[in-house]
VOFI-486301 format. One line per field, with one value per residue (C-alpha): x, y, z; residue in three letters. Coordinates in steps of 0.5 Angstrom, whole numbers, plus 2048, in hexadecimal, padded with zeros to 3 digits. Example, Ala and Ser with C-alpha at 12.3 -4.5 7.8 and 13.67 -1.06 7.14 Angstrom:
c1 <- 819,81B
c2 <- 7F7,7FE
c3 <- 810,80E
aa <- ALA,SER
# end
This chain:
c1 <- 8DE,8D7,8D1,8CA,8C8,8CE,8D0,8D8,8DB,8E1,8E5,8E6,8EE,8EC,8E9,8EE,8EC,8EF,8F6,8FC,8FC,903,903,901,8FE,902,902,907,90C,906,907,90D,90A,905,90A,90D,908,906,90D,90D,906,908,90E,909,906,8FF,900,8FF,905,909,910,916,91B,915,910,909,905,903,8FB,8FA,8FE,8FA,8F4,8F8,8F9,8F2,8F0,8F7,8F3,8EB,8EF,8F0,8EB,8E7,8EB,8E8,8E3,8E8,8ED,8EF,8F3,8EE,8EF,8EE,8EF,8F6,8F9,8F5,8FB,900,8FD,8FB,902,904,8FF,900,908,906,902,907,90C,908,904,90C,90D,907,906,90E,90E,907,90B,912,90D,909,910,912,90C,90C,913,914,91B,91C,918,91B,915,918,918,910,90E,90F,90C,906,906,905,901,8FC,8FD,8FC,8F5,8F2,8EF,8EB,8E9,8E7,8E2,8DF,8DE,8DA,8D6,8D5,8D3,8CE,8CB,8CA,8C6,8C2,8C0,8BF,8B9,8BC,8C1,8C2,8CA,8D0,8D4,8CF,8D0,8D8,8D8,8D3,8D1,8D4,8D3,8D7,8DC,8DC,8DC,8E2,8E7,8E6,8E7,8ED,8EE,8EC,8F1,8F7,8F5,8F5,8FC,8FD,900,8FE,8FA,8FA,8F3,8EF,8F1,8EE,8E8,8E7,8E8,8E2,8E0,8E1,8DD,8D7,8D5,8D6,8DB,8DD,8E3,8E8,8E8,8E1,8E1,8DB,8D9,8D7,8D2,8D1,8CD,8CC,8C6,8C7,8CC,8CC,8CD,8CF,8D4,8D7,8DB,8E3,8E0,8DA,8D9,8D3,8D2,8D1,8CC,8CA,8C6,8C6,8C3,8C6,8C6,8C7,8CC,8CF,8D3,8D5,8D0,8D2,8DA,8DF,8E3,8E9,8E6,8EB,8F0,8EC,8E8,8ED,8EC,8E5,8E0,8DB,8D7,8D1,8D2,8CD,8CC,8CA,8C4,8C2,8BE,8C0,8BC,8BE,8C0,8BF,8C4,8C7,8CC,8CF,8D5,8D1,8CB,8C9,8C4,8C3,8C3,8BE,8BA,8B8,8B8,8B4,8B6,8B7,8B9,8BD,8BF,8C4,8C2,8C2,8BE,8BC,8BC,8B7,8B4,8B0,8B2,8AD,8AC,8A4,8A0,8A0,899,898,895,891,88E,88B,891,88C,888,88C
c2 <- 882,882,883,887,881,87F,879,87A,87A,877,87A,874,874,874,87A,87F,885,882,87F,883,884,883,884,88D,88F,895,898,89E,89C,89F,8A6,8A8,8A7,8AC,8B1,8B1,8B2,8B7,8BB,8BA,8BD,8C4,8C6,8C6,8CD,8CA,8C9,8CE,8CE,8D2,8CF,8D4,8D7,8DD,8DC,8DD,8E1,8DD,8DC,8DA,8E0,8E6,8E2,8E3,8EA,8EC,8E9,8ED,8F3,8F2,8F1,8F8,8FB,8F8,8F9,8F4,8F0,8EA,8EA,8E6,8EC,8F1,8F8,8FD,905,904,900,901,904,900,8FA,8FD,8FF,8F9,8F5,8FA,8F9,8F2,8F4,8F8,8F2,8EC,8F2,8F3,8EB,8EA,8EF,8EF,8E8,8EA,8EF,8EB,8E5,8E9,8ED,8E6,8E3,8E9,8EA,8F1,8F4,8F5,8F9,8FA,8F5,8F5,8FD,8FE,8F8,8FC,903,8FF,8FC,903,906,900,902,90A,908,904,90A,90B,904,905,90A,907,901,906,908,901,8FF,905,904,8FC,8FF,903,8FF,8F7,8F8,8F0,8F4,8F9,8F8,8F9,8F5,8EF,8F3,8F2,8EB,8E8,8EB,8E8,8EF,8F2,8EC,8ED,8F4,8F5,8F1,8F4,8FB,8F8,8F5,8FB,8FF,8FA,8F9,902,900,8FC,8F7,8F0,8E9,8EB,8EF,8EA,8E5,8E9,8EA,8E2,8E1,8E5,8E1,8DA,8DD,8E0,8DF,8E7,8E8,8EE,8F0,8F4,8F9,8FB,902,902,908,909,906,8FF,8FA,8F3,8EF,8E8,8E8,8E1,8E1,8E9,8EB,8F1,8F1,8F5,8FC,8FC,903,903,90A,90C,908,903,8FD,8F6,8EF,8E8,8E7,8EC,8EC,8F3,8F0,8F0,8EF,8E9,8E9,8E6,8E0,8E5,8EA,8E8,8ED,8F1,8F3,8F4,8FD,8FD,8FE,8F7,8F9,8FE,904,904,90B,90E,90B,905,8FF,8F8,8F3,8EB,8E8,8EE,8EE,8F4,8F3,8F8,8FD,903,901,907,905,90C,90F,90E,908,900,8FA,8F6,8EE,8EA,8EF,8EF,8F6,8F8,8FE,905,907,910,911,910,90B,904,8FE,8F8,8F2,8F1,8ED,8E6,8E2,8DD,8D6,8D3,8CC,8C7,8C2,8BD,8BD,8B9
c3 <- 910,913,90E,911,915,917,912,912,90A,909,903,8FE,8FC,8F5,8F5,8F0,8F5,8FB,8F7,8F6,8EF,8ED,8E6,8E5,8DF,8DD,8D7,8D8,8D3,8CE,8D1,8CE,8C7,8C9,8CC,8C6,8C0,8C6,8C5,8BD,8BD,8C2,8BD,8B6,8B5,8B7,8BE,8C3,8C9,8CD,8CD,8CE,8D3,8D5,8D9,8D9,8DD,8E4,8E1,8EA,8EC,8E8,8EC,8F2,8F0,8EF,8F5,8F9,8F5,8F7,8FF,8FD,8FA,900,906,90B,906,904,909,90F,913,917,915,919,918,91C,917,910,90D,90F,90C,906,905,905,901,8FC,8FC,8FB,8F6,8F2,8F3,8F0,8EB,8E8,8E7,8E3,8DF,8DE,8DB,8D7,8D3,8D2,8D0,8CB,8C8,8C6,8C4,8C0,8BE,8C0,8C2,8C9,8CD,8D4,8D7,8DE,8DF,8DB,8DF,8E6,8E2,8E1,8E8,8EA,8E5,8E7,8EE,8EE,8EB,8F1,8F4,8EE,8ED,8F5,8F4,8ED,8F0,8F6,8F2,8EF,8F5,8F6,8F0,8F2,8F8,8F5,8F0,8F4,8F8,8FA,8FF,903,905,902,905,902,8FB,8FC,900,8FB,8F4,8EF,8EA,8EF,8EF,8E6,8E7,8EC,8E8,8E2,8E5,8E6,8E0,8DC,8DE,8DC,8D6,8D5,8D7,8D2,8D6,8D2,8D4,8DB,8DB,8D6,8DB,8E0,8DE,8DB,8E2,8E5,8DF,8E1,8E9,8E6,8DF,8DE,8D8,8D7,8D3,8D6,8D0,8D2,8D4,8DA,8DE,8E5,8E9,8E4,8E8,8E4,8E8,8E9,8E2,8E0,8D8,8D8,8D2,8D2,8CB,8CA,8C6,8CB,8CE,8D5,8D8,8DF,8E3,8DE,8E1,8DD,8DF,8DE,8D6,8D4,8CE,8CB,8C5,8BE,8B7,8B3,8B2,8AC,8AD,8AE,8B2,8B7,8B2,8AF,8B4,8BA,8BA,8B8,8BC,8BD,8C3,8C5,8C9,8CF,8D2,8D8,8DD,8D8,8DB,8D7,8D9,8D9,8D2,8CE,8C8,8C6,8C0,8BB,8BD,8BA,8BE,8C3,8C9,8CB,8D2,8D7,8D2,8D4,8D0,8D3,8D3,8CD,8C8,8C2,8C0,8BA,8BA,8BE,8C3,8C4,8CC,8D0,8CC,8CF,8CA,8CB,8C8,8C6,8CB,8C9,8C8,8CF,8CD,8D4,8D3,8D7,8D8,8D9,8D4,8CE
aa <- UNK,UNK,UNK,UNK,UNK,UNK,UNK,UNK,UNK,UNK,UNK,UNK,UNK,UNK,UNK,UNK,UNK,UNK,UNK,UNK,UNK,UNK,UNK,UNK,UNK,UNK,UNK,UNK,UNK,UNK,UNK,UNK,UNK,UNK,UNK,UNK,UNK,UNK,UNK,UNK,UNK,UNK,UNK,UNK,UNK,UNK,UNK,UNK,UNK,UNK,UNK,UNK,UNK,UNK,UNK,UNK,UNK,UNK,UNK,UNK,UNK,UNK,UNK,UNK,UNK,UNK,UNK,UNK,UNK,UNK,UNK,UNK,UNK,UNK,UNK,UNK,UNK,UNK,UNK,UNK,UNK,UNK,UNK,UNK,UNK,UNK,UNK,UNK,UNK,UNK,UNK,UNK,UNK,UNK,UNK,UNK,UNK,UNK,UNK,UNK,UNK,UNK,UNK,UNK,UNK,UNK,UNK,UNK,UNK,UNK,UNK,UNK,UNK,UNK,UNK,UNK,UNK,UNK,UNK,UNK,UNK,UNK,UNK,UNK,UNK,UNK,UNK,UNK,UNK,UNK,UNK,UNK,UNK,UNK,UNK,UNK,UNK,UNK,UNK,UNK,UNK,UNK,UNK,UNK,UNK,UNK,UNK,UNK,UNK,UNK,UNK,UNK,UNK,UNK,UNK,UNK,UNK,UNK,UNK,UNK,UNK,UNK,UNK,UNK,UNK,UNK,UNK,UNK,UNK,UNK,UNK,UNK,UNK,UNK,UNK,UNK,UNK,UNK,UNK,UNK,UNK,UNK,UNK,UNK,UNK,UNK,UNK,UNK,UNK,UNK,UNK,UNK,UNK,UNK,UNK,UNK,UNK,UNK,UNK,UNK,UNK,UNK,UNK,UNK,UNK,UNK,UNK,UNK,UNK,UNK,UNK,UNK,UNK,UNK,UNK,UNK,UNK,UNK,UNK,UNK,UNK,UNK,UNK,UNK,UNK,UNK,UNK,UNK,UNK,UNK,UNK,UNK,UNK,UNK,UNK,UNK,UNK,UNK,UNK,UNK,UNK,UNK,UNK,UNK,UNK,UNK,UNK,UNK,UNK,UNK,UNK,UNK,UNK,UNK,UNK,UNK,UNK,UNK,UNK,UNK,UNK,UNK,UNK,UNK,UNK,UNK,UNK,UNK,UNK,UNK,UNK,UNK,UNK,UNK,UNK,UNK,UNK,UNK,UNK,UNK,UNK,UNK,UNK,UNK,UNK,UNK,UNK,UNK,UNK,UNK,UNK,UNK,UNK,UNK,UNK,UNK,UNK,UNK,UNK,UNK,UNK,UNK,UNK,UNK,UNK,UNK,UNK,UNK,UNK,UNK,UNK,UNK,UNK,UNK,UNK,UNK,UNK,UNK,UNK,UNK,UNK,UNK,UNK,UNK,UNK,UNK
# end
């Protein structure tokens, strides 16, 4: 062992890194005392767990679904095989072929999961499992021209771009966008926990959190996204633009909200053509925003707004000084 200049440092014996340790520390023996105040705590009430002989939904596999659907909602965009128009259809067929399989698995196990946790008779969870695999399936055309018109509506109101392939490859509004149209068409089918963990996905992503229950129309384009809030009874007309932070939400809810307020409708509705501009809060579900209107940054509105209406805030009083004068 040599030093910068050269000098040759030899190890004492005594140093403890160098000697083999032959008395180990181990403190194993404490851990099964641990286990079994853990195993005492899952069979009380309190505890949350899933122990059983049904399984749960696959949380990593419903991603790969999204992924499997996005491949084709894109074709060519997110995959590794070259498509070309010889052999676009047979790829598709295969791809959704898988789809149909995995779709079933999952959505089978969803619904055998939540008859159990419900306690509800049997209701044939294999054979509704493939019904709705394939209802989900039939709507990929529509979700197709939907998310065009997404797409067109980015293009026409980002001067930031002028390709589309950029807006599909990149923008994390579309990203959101794209996977709760996915994800709102499982929860109209009623298939249970499957599109909520959809959407928390793009959630996880993006910072867009959009509830799959909203009902959202064509030509959406959320810019930039990060902190947006799209709440369950939200419902966004056609070719509705939002900046990041926006939040259309709820008013102040009871304690238990979560029971009493589950069929009531909590959320603004956004109509045609409205711009709302960033961190702008919209609460209330009798709360209108009338078509064509702007909300401009920053406000908070518990109120309706008539069509064609322009809502800003007052512009605030700047203070300039001189930093160097104390």
């Amino acid at each position: 062992m040599s030093t910068a200049k050269g000098k040759q440092i030899i190890p004492s014996p005594l140093d403890p890194c160098n000697q083999e340790q032959s008395n180990t520390i181990c403190l194993q023996d404490q851990i099964p005392e641990v286990v079994k105040k853990l195993v005492a705590s899952w069979q009380t009430e309190n505890c949350f767990d899933h122990i059983g002989p049904v399984p749960i939904p696959s949380h990593q596999a419903i991603i790969d679904i999204i992924y499997q659907v996005r491949q084709l909602l894109f074709p060519g965009y997110f995959t590794q095989t070259k498509l070309h128009a010889s052999n676009l259809e047979y790829y598709i067929g295969q791809e959704t072929t898988e789809l149909y399989e995995h779709l079933t698995e999952q959505i089978t196990m969803a619904i055998r999961h939540d008859c159990r946790r419900t306690n509800q008779a049997c209701t044939n969870c294999e054979e509704r499992g493939h019904h709705l695999a394939l209802s989900f399936i039939k709507t990929l055309p529509q979700i197709t021209e939907t998310l065009t018109k997404d797409i067109r509506a980015t293009l026409a109101g980002d001067p930031a771009t002028n390709s589309s392939d950029e807006v599909i490859f990149s923008y994390p509004g579309l990203l959101a966008t794209s996977i709760f149209r996915m994800a709102h068409e499982l929860f109209l089918l009623k298939v249970p926990i499957i599109p909520r963990i959809m959407t928390e996905h793009a959630h996880s992503l993006t910072g867009i959190d959009i509830h799959p229950g909203a009902t959202i129309g064509a030509g959406l384009f959320i810019d930039h996204g990060t902190g947006v809030v799209i709440g369950e009874t939200t419902i966004i007309g056609t070719n509705v633009r939002l900046y990041q932070g926006v939040t259309l939400g709820a008013l102040s809810l009871p304690r238990d909200a979560g029971v009493r307020l589950q069929q009531i409708k909590r959320h603004p509705t956004i109509e045609d053509e409205v711009i709302i501009y960033a961190n702008a809060i919209i609460l209330g579900g009798e709360t209108v925003i009338g078509r064509r209107s702007i909300i401009g940054g920053n406000i908070w509105l518990t109120e309706s707004v008539p069509p064609d209406t322009r809502v800003m805030l007052k512009r605030p009083e700047l203070i300039f000084s001189d930093k160097r004068v104390p």
